[in-house]
N, C-alpha and C positions, 0 to 999 in steps of 0.2 A: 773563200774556200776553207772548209774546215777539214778535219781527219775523217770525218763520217761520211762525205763526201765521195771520197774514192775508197775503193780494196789496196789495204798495201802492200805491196811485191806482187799486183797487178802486171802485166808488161804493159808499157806505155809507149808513146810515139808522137813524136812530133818534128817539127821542119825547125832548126834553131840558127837558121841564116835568115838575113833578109831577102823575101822576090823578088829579088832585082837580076839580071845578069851581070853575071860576076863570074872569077875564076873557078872560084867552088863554092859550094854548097853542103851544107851538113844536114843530116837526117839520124838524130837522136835516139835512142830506145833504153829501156830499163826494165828491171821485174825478172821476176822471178824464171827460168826457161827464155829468156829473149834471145841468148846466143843461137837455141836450136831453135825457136822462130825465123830465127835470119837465116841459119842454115839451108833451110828450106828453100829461098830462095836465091842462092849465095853457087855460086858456079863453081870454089871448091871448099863443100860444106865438111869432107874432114877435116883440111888443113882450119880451117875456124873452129869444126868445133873441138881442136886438140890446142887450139892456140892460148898460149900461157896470157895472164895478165898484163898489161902496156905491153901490146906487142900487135903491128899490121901484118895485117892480112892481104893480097892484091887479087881481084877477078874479078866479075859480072854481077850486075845483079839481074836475075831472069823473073819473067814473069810467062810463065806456060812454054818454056823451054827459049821464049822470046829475048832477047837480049835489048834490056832497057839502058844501062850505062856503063861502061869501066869505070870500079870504085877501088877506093881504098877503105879496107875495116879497120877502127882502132880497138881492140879488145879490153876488156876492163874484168874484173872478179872479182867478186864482193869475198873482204870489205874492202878490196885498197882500189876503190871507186869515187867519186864527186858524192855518187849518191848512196855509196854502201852496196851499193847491190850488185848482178852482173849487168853491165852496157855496151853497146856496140855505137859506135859512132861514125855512119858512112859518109864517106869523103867522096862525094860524086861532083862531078861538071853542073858548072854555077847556072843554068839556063832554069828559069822557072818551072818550064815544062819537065825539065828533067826529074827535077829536085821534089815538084808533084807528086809525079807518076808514083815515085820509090816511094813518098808518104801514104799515098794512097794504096799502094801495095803492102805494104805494113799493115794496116788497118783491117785491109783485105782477109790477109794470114792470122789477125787475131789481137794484135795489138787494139789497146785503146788511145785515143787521143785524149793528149796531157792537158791537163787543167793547165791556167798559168801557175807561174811559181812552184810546180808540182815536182821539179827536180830538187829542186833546191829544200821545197819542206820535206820531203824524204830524204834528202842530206844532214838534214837538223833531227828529225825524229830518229833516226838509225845511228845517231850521235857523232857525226863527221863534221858537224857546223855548229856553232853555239847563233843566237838570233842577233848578235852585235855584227857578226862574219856573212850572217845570211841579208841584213841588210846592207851591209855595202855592197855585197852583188849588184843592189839595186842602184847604189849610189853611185856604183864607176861606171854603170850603162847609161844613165844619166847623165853624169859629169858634163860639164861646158867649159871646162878652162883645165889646164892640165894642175893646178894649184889645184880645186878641187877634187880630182882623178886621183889628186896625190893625199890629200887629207884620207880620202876613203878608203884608198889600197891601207892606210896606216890602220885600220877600222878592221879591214879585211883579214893583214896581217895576225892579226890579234891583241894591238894596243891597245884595246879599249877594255877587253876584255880581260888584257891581264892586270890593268890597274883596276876592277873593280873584282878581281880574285882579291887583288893584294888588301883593297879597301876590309873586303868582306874579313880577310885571317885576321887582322888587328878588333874587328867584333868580336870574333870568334872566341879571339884568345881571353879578350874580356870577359866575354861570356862565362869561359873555362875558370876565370880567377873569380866570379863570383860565384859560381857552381860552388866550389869549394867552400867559399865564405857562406852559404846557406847550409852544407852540409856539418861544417866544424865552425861554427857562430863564435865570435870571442864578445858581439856587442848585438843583444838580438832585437834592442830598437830600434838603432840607427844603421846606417852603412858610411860615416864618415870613414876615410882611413881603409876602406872595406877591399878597395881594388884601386891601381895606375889607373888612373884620368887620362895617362897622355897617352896612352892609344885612340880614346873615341877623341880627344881632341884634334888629332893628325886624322883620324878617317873625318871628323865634322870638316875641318881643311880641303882636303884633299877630295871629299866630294861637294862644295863649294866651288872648288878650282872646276871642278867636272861641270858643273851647273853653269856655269858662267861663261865655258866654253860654246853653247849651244848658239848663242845670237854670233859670234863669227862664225861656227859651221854654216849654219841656217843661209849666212849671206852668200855664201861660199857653194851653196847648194840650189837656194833658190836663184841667187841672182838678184839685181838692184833694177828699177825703172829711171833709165838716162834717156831725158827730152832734149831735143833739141828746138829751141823756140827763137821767134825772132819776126821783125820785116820780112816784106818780100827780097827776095835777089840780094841775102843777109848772108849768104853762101853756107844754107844747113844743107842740100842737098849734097855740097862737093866736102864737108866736111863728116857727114854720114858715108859717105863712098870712100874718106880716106882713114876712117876708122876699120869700116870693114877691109878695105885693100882690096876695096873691086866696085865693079860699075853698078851699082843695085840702084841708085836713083837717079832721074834724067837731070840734069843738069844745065840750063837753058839761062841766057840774059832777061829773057821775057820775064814780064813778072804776075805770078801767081801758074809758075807751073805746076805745079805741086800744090794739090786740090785735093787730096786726101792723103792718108799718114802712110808712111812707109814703118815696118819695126823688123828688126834683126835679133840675132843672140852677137853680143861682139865681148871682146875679154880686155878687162883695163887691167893694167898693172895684176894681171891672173884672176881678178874680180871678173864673175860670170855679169855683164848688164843687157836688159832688152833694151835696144837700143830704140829710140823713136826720132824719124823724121816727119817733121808734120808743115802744113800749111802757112804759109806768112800768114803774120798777120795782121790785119786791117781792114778798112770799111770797105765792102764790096759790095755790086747791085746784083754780081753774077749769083746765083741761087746755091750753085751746085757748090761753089768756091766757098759762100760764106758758112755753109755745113760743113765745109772742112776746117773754114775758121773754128769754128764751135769747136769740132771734137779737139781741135789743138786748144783749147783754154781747157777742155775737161783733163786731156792728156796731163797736160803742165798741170791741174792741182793734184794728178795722183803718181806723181812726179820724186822720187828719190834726189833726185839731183838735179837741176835745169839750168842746163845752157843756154842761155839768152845770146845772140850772136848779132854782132852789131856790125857795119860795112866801116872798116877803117877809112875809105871812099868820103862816106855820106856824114859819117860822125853819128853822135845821140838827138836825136828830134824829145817832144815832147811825147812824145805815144810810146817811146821807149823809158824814158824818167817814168813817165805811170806808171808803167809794168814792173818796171823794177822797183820802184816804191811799194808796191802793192801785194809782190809775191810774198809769198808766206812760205816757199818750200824753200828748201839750201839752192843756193841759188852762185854760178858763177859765170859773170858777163865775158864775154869770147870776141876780142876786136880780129877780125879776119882780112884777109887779102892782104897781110901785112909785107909780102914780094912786090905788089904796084907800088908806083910812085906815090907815095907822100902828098895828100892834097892841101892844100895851103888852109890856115885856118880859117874857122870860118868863126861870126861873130853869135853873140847868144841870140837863141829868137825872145826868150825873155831878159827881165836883168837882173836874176838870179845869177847867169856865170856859170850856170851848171848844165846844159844842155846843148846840141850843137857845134860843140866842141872836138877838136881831134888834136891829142892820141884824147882817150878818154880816161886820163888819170882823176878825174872828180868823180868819178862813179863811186870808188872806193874810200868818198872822207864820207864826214859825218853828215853831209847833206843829204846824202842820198845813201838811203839802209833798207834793206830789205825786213819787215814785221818779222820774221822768222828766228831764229836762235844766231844765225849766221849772218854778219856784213857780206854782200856779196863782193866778189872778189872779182879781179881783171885779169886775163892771159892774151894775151895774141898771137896770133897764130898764121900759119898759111897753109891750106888743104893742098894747093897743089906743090910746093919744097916740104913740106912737112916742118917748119919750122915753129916752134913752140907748143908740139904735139905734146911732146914726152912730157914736158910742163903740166901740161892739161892734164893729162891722164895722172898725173902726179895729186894736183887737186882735188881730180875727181874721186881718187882712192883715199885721200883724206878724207875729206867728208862722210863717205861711206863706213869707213871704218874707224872714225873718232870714237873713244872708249870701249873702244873692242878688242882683243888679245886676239891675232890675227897668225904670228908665229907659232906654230904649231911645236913645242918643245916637250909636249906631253899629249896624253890624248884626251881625243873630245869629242863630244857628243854625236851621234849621227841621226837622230830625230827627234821630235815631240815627243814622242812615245816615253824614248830613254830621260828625256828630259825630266819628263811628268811623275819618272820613276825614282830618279836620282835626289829628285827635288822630295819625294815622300819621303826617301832613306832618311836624307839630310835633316828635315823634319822630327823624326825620329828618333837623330842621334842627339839634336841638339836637346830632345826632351828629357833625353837619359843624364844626360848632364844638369837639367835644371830638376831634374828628383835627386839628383845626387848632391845636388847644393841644399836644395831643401828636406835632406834625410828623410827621403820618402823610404817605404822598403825597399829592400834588395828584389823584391818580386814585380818592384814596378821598373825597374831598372830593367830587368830580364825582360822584360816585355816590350819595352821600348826598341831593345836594340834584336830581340827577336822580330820587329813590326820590318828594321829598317833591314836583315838579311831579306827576309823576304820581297821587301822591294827592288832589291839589288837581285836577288833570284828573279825579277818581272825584266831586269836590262838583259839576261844574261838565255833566257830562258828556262833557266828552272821551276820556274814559278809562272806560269802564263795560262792564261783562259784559252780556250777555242774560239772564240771570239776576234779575238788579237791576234792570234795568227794568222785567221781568217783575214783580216784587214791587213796585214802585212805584205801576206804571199799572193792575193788575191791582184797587187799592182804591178807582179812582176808579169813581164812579160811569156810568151806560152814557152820557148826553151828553155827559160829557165827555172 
């Protein structure tokens, strides 16, 4: 969506609840005249259209004297609105049919139907929202873990936004102390000596620190791919059901119940991960079974994390030493059913010493290593006491977030977009530094740090294409 797209202070209209039955339901409007739009069909259209700003209204909404629902109006007057303009926001009874009807009657009376994101970029264009605030809209409807919900409110708040004011005034003032130095010159070849260094040096920092934040958000955003892989009857379906904390996979002694993958959103330690329940695996004749072997070998190589889960029962066979030889992703072996009884040891099938064996403490020396970056590592566990979960989930967060600043103590980035722009400034700045080392002019200096406001005006929206807006507001959904 671009601005050429719609008329602005249009009245607009849309449904900004989910169809589902529910308590209530809300039915949106904006633009310009939309109070006496609704008046029109509002049961008591003085009391509305005298009613001050944040202030309810209670009656009908009629359609041809017909009475469709008892609402509630929330009144709003531009500018002290979401979107700047005037809006009404009815509160009617959550039933599909209801919450229709009144969109549909909207429409009727004159309203148009809202593009997506059409509230919100008229929030941003009318100057209520800067595009750092307008994307976390997106980001806490999104959210999967309340750790992320909680990064993005801090986005929303304005965190991000006011360290890249602050970024920008320490340019600025540069800028200002070389203005001077061009206009009263005391050395009109060089610019050694010409202006403080240590402000672009604290903004080069400071938007590094911002840069570098982007791959924790991202994780924190997108979410991680956690496999669960293993034998048959290895216990990934009772340990997928107790990560979720609900019955989502069958759970059966038979073996090869679980003949295609099962996947979740589940939160480790606040990390948003898709979780994947998939197929033992091993040599089968069954046709349908061994196609779900497959997609569990594809699953596990595009695989964040893989839990290899092994029967504390059965011990490690060879078909498991291969696997775990051979994985390449981070990789952490998961001894399970560790509440039964203790099976007696059993002897190696080769005489290695490394195989066959219970507890499975060899997995973890140097015989057996996973090709990848990472030794895999042993937890034990039991899905049904929950015993050595919090462990796992402890693992599993390491991994994930090894070399990443994941404590939120400052703010950080909330997409590509911003990244791709932080990263020009940053560019930018450090180039003004390296003409000021090399006494370039003072006019190439000014240019530099002119290049990185402007990039910092692309995080912030003052500086943005129709294009990129377009690709921004275009994902939100239609209420907002």
């Amino acid at each position: 969506m671009t601005p050429n797209q719609y008329t602005p202070e249009e009245p607009i209209s849309s449904i900004a609840t989910a169809l589902s039955p529910a308590a209530l339901g809300i039915v949106r409007v904006s633009g310009r005249g939309c109070i006496e739009l609704v008046s029109k069909v509002f049961s008591r259209s003085k009391a509305l259209l005298e009613a001050p700003g944040n202030t309810l209204v209670y009656g009908w909404i009629l359609d041809a004297d017909k009475k469709i629902d008892e609402v509630m109006l929330a009144v709003y007057r531009a500018p002290k609105s979401f979107t700047g303009e005037d809006m009404v926001e009815i509160f009617c009874h959550g039933g599909p049919a209801v919450v229709t009807a009144i969109q549909n009657l909207m429409l009727k009376i004159g309203f148009r139907q809202a593009n997506r994101g059409e509230y919100t970029f008229r929030a941003f264009i009318n100057g209520k929202t800067d595009l750092t605030r307008a994307e976390a809209v997106k980001e806490i409807i999104d959210s999967h873990t309340d750790v992320s919900r909680s990064h993005a409110a801090g986005r929303l708040a304005g965190s991000l936004f006011s360290e890249i004011d602050s970024i920008k005034k320490l340019i600025i003032d540069t800028l200002a102390a070389i203005e001077v130095e061009i206009e009263y010159p005391e050395d009109e070849e060089t610019i050694a000596d010409s202006f403080d260094r240590g402000d672009i040096e604290a903004a080069a920092s400071r938007l590094q620190a911002l840069a570098d934040s982007w791959r924790g958000e991202k994780l924190y955003q997108d979410g991680a791919r956690v496999v669960l892989a293993g034998r048959t009857n290895a216990g990934k379906s009772s340990l997928f059901n107790a990560i979720l904390k609900e019955e989502r996979a069958i759970v059966s002694d038979i073996e090869g119940t679980t003949r295609d993958w099962l996947e979740s959103w589940a939160s480790i330690n606040g990390i948003p991960v898709r979780l994947f329940d998939t197929a033992g695996l091993r040599e089968t004749s069954d046709v349908i079974e061994a196609q779900g072997v497959e997609i569990s070998r594809s699953l596990v190589h595009d695989a964040d994390v893989v839990l290899y889960l092994v029967d504390s029962q059965s011990g490690l066979n060879d078909e498991d030493c291969e696997f775990i030889e051979n994985c390449s992703e981070p990789l952490i072996v998961v001894e399970t059913k560790i509440d039964k009884a203790a099976a007696p040891e059993k002897s190696s099938p080769d005489n290695t010493g490394r195989c066959g064996v219970s507890p499975l403490e060899g997995v973890a020396s140097n015989e057996v290593r996973a090709r990848g970056s990472l030794s895999p590592s042993v937890c034990r566990i039991s899905s049904k006491t929950g015993d050595g979960l919090s462990e796992l989930f402890a693992r599993i967060s390491d991994i994930l977030t090894a070399g990443l600043s994941t404590e939120r103590t400052q703010a950080g980035l909330g997409s590509a977009r911003q990244k791709e722009a932080v990263s020009a400034a940053l560019e930018s700045v450090r180039h003004a530094l390296v003409s000021a080392d090399d006494n370039y002019t003072l006019d190439a200096v000014v240019q530099d740090l002119e290049d990185a406001l402007d990039s910092l005006g692309e995080v912030t929206g003052d500086v943005t294409p129709d294009d990129v807006l377009g690709s921004i507001f275009a994902n939100f959904c239609v209420g907002k």
